[in-house]
N, CA, C and O of each residue as an XYZ file, in Angstrom:
884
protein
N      93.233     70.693     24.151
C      92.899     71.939     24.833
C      93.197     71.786     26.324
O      92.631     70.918     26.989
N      94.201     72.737     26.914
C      94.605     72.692     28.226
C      93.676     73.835     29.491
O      93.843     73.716     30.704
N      92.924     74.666     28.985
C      92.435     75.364     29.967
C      91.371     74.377     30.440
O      90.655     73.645     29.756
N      91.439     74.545     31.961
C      90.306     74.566     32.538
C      89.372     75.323     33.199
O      89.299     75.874     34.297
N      88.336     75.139     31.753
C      87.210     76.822     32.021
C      86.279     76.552     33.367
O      85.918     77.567     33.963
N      85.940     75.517     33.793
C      85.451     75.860     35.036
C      86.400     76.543     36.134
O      86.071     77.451     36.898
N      87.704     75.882     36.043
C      88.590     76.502     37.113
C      88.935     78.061     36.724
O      89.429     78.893     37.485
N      88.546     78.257     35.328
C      88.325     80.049     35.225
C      87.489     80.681     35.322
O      87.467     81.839     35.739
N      86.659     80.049     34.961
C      85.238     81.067     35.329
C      85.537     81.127     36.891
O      85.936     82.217     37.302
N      85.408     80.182     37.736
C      85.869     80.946     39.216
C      86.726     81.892     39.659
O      86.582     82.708     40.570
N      87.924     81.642     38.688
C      88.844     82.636     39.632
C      88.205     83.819     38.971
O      87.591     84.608     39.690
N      88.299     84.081     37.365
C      88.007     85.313     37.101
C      86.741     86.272     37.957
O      86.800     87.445     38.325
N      85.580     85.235     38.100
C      84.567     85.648     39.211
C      85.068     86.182     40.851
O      84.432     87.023     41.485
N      85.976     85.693     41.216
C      86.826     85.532     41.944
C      87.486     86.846     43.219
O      87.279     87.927     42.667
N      87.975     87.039     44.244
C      88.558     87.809     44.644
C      89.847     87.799     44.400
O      90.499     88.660     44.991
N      90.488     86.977     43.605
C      91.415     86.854     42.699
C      91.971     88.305     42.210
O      93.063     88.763     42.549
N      90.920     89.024     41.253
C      90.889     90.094     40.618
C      91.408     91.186     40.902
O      92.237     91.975     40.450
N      90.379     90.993     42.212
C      90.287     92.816     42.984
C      89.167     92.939     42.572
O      88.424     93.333     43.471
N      88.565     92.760     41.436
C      87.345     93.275     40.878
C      86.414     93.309     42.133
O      86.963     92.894     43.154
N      85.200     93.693     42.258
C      84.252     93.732     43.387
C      82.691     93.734     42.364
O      82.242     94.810     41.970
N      82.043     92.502     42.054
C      80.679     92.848     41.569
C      80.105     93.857     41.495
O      79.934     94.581     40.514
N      79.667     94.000     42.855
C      78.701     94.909     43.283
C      79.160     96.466     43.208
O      78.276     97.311     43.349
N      80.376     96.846     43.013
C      80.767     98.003     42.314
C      81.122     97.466     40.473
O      80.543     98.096     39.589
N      81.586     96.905     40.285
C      81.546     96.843     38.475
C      80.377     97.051     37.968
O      80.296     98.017     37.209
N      79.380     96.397     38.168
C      78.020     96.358     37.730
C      77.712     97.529     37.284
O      77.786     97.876     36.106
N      77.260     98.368     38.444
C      76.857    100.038     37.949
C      77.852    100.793     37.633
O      77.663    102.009     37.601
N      78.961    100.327     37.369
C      80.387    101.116     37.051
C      79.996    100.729     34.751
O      79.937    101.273     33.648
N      79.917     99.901     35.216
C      79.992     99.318     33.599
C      78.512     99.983     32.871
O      78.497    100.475     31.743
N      77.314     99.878     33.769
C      76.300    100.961     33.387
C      76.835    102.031     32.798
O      76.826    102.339     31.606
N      77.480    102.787     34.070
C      77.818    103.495     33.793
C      79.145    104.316     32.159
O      79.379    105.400     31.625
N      79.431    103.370     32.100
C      80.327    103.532     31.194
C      79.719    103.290     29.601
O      79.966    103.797     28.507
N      78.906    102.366     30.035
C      77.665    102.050     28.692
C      77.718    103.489     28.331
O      78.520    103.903     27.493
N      77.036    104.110     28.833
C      76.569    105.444     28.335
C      77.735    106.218     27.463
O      77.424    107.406     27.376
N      78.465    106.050     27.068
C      79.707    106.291     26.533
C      80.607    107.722     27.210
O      81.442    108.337     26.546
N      80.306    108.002     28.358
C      81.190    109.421     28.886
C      81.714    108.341     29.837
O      81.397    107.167     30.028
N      82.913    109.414     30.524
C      83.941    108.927     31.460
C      82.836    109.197     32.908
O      81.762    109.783     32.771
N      83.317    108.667     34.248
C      82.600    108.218     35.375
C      83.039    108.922     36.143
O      84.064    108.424     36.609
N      82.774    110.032     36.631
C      83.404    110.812     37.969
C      82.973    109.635     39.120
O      81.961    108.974     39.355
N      84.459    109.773     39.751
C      84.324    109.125     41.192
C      82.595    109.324     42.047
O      81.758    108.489     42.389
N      82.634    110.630     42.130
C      81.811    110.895     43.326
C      80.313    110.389     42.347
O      79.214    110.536     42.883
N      80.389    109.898     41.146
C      79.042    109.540     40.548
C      78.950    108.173     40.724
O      77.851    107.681     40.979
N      80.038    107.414     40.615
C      80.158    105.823     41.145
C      79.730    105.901     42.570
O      78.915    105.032     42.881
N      80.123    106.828     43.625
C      79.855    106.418     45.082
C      78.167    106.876     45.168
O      77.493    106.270     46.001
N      77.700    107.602     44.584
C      76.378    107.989     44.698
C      75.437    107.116     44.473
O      74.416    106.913     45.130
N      75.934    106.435     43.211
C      74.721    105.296     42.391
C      75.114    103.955     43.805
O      74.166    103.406     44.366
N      76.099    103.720     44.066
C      76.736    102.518     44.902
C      76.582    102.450     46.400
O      76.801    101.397     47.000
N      76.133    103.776     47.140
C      76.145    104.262     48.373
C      76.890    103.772     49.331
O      76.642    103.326     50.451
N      78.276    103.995     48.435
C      79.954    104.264     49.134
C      80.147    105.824     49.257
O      79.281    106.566     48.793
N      81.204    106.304     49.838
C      81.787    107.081     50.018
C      83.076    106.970     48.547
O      83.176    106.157     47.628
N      83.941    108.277     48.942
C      84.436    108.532     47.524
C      85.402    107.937     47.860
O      86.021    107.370     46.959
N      85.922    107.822     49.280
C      87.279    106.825     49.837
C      87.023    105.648     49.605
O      87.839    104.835     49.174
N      85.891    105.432     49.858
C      85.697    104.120     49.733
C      86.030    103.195     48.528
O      86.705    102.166     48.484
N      85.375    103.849     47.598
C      85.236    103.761     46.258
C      86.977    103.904     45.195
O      87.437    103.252     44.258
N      87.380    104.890     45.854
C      88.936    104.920     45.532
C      89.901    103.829     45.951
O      90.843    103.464     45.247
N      89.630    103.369     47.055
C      90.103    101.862     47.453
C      90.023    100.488     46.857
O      90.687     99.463     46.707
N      88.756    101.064     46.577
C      88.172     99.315     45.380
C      89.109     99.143     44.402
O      89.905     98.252     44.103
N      88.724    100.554     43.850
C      89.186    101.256     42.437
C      90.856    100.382     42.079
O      91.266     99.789     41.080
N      91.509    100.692     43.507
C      93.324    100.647     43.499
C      93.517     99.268     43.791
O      94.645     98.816     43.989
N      92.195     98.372     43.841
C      92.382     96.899     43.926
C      92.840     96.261     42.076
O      93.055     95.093     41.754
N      92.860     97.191     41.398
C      92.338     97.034     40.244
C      93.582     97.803     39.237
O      93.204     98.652     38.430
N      94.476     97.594     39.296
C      95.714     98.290     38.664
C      95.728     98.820     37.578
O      96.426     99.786     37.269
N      94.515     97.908     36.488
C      94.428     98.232     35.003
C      93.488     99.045     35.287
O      92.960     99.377     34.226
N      92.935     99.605     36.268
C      91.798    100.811     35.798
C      91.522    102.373     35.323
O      91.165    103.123     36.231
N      91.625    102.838     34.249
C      91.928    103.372     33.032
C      91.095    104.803     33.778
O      90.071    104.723     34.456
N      91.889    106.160     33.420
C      91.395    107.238     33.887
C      91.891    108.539     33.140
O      93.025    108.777     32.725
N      91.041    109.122     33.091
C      91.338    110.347     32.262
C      91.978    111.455     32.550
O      92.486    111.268     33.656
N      92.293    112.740     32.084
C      93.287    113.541     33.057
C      92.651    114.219     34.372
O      93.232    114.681     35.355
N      90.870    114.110     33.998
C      90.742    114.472     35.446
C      90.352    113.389     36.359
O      89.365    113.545     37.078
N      91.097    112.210     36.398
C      90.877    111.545     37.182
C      89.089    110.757     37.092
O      88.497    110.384     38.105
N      88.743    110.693     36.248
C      87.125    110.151     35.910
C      87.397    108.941     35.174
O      87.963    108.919     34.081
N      86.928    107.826     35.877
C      86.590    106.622     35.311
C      86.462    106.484     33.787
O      85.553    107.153     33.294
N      87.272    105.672     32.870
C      87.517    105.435     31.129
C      87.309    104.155     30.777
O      86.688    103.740     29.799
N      88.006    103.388     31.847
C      88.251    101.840     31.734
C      88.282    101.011     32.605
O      89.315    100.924     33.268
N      87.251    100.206     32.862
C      87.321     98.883     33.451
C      86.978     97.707     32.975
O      85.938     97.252     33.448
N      87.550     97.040     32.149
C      86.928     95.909     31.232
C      86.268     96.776     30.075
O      86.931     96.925     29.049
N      85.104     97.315     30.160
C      84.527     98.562     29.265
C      85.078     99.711     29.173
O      85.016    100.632     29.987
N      85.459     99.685     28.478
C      86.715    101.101     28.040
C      85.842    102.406     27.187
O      84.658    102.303     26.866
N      86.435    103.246     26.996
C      86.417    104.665     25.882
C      87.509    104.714     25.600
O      87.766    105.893     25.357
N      88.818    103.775     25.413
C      89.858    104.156     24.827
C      89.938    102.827     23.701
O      89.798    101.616     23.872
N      90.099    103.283     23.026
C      90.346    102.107     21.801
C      91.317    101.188     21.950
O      92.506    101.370     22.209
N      90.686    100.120     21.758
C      91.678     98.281     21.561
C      91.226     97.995     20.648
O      90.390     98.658     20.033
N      91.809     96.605     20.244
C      91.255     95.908     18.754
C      89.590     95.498     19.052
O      88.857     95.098     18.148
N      89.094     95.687     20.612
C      88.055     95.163     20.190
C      86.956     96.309     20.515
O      86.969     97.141     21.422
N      85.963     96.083     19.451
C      85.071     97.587     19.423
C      83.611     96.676     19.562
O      83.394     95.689     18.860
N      82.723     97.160     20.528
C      81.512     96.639     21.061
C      80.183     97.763     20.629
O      80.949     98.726     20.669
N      79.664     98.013     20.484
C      78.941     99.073     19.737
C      77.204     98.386     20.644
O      76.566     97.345     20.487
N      77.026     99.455     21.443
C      75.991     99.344     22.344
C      74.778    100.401     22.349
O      75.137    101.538     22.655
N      73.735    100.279     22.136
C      72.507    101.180     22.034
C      73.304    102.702     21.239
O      73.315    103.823     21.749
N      73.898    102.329     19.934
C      74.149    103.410     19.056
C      75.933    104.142     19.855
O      76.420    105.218     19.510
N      76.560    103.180     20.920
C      77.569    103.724     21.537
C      78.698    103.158     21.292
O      78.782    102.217     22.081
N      79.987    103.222     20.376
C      80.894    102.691     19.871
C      81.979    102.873     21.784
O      82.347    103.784     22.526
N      82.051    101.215     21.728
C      82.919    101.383     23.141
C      83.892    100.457     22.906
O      83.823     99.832     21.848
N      85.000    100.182     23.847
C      86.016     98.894     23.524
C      86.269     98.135     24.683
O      85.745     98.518     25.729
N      86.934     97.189     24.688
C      86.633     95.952     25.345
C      88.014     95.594     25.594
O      88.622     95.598     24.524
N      88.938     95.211     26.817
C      89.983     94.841     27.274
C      90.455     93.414     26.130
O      91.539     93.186     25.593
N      89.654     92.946     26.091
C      89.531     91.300     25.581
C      88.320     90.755     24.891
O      87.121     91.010     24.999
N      89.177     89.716     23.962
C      87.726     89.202     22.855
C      86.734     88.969     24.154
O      85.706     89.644     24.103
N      86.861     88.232     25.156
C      85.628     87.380     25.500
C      85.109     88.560     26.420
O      84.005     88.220     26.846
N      85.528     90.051     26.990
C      84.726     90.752     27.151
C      83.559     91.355     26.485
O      82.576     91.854     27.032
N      83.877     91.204     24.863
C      82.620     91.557     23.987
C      81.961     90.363     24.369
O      80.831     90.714     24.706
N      82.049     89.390     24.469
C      80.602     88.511     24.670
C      79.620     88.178     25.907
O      78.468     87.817     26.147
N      81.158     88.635     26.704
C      80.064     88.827     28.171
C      79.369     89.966     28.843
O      78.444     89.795     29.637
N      79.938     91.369     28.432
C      78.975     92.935     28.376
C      77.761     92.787     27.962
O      76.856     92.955     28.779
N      77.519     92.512     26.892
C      76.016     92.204     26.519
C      75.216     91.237     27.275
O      74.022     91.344     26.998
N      75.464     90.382     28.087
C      74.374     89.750     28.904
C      74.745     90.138     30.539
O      74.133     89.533     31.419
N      75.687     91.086     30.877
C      75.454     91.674     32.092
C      75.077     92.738     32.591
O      74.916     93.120     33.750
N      74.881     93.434     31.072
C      74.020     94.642     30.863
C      72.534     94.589     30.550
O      71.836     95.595     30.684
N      71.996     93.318     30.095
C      70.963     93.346     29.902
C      70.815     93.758     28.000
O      69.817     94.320     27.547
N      71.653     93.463     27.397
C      71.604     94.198     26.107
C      72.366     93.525     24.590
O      73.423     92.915     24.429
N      71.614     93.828     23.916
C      72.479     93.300     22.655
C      73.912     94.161     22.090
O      74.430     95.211     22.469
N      74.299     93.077     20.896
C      75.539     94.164     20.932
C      76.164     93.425     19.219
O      75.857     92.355     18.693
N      77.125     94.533     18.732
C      77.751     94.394     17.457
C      79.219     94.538     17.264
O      79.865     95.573     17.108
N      79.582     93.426     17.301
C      81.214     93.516     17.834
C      82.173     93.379     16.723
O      81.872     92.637     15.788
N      83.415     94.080     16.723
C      83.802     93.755     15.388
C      85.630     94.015     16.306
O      85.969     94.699     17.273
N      86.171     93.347     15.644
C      87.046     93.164     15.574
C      88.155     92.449     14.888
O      87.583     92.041     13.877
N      89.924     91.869     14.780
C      90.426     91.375     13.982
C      91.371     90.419     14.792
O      91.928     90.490     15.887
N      91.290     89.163     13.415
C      92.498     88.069     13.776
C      93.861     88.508     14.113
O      94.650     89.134     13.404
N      94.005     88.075     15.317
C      95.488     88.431     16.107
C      96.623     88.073     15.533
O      97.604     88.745     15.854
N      96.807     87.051     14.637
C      97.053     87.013     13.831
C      97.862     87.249     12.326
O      99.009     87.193     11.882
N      96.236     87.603     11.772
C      96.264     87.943     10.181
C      95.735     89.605      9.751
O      95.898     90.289      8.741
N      95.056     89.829     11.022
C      94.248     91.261     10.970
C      93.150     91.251      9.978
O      92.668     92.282      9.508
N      92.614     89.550      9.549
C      91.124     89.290      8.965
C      90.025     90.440      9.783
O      90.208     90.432     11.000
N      89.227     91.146      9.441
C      88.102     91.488      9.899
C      87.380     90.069     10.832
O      87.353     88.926     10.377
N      86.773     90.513     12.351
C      86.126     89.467     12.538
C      84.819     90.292     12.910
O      85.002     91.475     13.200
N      83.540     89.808     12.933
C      82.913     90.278     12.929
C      81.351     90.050     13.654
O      80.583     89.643     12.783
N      81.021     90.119     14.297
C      79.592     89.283     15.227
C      78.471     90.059     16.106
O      78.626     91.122     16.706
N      77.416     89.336     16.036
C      76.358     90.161     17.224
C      75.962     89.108     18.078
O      75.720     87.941     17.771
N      75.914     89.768     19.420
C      75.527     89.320     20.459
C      74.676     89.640     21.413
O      74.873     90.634     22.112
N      73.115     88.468     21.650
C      71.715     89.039     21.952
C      71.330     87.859     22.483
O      71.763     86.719     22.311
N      70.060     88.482     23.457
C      69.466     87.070     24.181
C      69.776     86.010     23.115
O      70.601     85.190     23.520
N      69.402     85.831     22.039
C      69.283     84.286     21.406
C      70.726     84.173     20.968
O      70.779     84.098     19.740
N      72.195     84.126     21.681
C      73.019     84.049     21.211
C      74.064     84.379     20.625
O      74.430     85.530     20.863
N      74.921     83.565     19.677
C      76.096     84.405     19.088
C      75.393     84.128     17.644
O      74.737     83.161     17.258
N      75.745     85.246     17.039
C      74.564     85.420     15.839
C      76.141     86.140     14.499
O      77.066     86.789     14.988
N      76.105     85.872     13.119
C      76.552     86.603     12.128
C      78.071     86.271     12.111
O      78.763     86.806     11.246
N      78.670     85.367     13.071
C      80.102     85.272     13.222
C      80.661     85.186     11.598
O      80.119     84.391     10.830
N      81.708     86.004     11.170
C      82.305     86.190     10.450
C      83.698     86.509     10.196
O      84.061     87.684     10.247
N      84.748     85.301      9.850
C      84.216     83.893      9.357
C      84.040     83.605     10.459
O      84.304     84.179     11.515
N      83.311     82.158     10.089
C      82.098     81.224     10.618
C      83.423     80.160     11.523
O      83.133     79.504     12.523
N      84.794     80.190     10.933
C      85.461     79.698     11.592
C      86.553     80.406     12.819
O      87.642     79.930     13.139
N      86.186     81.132     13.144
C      86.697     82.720     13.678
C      86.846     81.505     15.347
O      86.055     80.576     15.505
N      87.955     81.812     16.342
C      87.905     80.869     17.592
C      88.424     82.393     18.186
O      88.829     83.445     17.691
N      88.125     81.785     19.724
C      89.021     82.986     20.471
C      89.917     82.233     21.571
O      89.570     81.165     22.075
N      91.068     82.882     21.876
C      91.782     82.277     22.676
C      91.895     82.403     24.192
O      91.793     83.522     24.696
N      92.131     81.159     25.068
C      92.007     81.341     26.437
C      93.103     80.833     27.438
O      93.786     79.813     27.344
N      93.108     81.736     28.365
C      94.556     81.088     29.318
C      94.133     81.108     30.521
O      93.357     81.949     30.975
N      94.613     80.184     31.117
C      94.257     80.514     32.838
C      95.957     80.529     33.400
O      96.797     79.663     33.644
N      95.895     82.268     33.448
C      97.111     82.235     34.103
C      97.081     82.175     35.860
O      96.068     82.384     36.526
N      98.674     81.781     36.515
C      98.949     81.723     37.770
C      97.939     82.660     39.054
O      97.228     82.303     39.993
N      98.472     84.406     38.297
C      98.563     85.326     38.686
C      97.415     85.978     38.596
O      97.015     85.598     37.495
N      96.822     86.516     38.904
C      95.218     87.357     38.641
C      95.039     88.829     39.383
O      94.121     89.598     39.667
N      96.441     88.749     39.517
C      96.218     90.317     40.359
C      96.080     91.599     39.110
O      95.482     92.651     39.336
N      96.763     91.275     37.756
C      96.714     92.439     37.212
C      95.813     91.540     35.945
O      96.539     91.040     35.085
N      94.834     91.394     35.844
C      93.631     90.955     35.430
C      94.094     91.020     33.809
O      94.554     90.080     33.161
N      93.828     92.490     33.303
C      94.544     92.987     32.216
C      95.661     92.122     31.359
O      95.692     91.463     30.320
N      96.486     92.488     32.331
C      98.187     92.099     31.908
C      98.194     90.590     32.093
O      98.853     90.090     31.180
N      97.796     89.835     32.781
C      97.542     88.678     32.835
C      96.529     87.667     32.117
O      96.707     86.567     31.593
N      95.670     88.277     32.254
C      94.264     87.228     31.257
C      94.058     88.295     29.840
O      94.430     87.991     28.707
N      93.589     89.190     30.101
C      93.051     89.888     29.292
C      93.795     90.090     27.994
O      93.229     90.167     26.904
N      95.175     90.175     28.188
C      96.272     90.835     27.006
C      96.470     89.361     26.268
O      97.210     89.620     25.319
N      96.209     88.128     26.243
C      96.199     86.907     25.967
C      94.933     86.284     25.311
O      95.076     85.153     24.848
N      93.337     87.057     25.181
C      92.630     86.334     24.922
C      92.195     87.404     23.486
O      91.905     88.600     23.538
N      92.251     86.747     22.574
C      91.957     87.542     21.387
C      91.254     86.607     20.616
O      91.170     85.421     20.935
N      90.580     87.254     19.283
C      89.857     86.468     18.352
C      91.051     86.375     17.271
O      91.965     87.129     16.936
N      90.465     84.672     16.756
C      91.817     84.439     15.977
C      90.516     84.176     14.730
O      89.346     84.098     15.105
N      90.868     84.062     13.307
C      90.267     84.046     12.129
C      89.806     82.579     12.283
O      88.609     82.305     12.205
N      90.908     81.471     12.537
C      90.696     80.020     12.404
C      91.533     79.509     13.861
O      91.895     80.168     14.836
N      91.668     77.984     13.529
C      92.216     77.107     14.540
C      93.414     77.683     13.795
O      93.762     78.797     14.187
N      94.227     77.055     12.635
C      94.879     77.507     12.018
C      95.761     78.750     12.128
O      96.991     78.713     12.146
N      94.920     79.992     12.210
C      95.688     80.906     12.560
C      96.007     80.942     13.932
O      96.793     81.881     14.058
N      95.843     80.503     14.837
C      95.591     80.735     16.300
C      96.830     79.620     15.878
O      96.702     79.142     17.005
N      97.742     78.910     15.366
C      98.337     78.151     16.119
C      99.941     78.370     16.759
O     100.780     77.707     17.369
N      99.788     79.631     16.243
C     101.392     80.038     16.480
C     100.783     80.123     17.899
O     101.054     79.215     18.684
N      99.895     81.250     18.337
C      99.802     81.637     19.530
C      99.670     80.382     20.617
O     100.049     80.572     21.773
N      99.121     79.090     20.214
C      98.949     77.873     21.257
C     100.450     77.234     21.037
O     100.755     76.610     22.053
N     101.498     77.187     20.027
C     103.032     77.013     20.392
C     103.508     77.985     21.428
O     103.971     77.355     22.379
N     103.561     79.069     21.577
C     103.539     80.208     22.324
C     102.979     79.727     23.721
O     103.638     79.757     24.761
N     101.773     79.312     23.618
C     101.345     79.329     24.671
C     100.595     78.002     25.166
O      99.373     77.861     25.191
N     101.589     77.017     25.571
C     101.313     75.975     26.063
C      99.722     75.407     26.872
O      98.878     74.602     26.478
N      99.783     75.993     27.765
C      98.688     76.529     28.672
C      97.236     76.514     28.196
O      96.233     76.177     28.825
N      97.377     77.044     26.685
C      95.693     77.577     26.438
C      95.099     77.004     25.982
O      95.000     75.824     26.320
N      94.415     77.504     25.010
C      93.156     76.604     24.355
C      92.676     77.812     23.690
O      92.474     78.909     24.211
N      92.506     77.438     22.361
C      91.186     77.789     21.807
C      89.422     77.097     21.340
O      89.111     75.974     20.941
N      88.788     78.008     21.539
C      87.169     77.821     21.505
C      86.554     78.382     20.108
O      87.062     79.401     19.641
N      85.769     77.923     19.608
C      84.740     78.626     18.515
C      83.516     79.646     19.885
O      82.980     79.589     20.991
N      83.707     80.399     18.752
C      83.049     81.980     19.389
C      81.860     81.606     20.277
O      81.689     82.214     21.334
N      80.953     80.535     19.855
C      79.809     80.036     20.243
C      80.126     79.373     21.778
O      79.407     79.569     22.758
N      81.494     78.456     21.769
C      81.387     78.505     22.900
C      82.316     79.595     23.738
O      82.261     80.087     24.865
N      82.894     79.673     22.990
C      83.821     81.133     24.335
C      81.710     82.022     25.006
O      81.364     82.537     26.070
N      81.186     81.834     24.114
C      79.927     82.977     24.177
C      79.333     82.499     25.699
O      78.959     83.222     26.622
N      79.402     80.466     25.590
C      79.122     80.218     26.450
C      79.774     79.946     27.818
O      79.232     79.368     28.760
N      81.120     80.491     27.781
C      81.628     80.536     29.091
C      81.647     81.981     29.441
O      81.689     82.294     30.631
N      81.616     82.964     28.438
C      81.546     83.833     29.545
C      79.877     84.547     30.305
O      79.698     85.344     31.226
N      78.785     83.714     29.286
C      77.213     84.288     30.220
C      77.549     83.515     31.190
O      77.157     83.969     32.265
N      78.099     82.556     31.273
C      78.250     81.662     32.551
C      78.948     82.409     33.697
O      78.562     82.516     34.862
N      79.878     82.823     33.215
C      80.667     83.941     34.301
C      79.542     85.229     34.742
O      79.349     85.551     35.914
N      78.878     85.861     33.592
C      78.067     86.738     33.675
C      76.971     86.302     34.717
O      76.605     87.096     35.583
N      76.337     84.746     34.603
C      75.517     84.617     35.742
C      76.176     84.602     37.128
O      75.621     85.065     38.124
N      77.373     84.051     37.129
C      77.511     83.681     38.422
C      77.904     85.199     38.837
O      77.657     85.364     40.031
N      78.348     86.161     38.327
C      78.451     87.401     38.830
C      76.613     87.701     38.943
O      76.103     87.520     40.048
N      76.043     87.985     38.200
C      74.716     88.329     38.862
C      73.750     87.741     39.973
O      72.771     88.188     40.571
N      74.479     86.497     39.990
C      73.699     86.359     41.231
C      74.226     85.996     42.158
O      73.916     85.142     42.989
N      75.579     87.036     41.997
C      76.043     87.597     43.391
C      76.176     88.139     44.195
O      76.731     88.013     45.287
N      75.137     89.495     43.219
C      74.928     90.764     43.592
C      73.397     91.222     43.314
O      72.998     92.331     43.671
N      72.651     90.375     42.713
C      71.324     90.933     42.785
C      70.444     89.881     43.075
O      70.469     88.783     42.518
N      69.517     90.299     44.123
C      68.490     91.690     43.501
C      69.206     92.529     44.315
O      69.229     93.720     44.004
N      70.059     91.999     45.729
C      70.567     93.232     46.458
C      71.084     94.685     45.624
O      70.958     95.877     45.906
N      71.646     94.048     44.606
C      72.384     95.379     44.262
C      71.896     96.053     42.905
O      72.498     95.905     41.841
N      70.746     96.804     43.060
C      70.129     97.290     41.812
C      71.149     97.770     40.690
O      72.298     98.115     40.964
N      70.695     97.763     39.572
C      71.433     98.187     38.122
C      71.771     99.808     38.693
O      71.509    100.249     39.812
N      72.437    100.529     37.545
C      72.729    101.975     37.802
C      72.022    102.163     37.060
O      71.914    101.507     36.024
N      70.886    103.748     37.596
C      70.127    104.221     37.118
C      70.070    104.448     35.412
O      70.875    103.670     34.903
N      69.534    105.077     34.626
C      70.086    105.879     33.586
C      70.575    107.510     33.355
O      69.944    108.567     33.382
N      71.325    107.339     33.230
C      71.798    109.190     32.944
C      71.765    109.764     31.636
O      71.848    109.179     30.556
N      71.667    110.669     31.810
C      71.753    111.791     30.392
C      73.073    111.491     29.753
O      74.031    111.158     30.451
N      73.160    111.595     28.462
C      74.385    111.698     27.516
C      75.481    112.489     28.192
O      76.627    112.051     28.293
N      75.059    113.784     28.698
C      76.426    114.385     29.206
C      76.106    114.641     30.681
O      76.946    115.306     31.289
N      74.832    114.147     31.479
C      74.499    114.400     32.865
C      75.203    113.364     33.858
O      75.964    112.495     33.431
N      74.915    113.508     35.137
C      75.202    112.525     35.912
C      74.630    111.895     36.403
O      73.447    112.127     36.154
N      74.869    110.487     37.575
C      73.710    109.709     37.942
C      73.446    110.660     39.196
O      74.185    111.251     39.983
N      71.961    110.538     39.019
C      71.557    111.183     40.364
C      70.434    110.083     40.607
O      69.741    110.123     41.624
């Protein structure tokens, strides 16, 4: 195994990204709720301005928007990928396998993730809650990891590369392919990314409170 996950968990934490904590956080709240994010509702909960907030935003190339311009996708999507995260009764999707395992502990929340071998298109299948990675199905299910050069387009670079594979086995075309990586059993991919999840939270809180809760079709006020 060639990644080195400490040297990823940093960058991905990283200004590497573009990402900005302290706006993802209540952005990803926000998106929990399963509707799209008007700008001026991100700068309200965040107490930015809407310029402001549009600037972050364009640090961030993969960030996914609807025709009126309202927040869809940032890591937590409303547009469908192979991977589907299913949150307080809210079917949502996930850029990348190891984003289903790290949403649920930066939200504060459990979660039921299902998705398929990159592969073979096996069903994979799992929940994820304070006590862990729980139901993995199969039990030999790994996910794959790269630490690429580049980190400006997050997405296109890390994200489009890390998938759940059924076995070691199946995953091995993709590690001929891809010199560089490594695969993990789910349990530990689970545990590198709360690890990422902490070091993002306590980068930004307590300074930077959660986003409120909103109504199904209301806004944050």
């Amino acid at each position: 195994m060639n990644t080195n996950f400490s040297d990823l968990t940093d960058r991905l934490t990283s200004p590497d990204t573009g990402i900005e904590p302290a706006l993802w956080l209540p952005l990803l709240h926000l998106l929990a709720q399963g509707e799209p994010v008007a700008i001026g509702d991100l700068a309200a909960v965040t107490g930015r301005t809407v310029p402001e907030i549009r600037a972050a935003l364009a640090a961030v190339p993969d960030t996914e928007y609807d025709g009126d311009g309202r927040i869809i996708g940032h890591g937590l999507s409303l547009s469908p990928t192979p991977h589907r995260l299913e949150l307080a009764g809210e079917q949502l999707y996930t850029w990348c396998a190891l984003d289903t395992l790290i949403f649920p502990a930066l939200l504060g929340t459990t979660a039921r993730i299902e998705s398929a071998c990159h592969a073979t298109g096996v069903p994979i299948r799992l929940s994820v809650g304070a006590s862990g990675v729980t139901g993995v199905e199969p039990a030999t299910a790994v996910v794959s990891l790269l630490n690429p050069e580049d980190m400006s387009s997050v997405r296109s670079a890390f994200c489009n590369q890390v998938h759940f594979f059924a076995s070691d086995e199946a995953a091995q075309p993709w590690l001929d392919a891809h010199p560089g990586g490594s695969v993990v059993p789910v349990a530990e991919a689970h545990r590198i990314g709360t690890a990422m999840a902490g070091s993002l939270l306590d980068e930004i809180l307590p300074a930077q409170p959660a986003a409120p809760e909103r109504g199904a079709h209301g806004c944050a006020c």
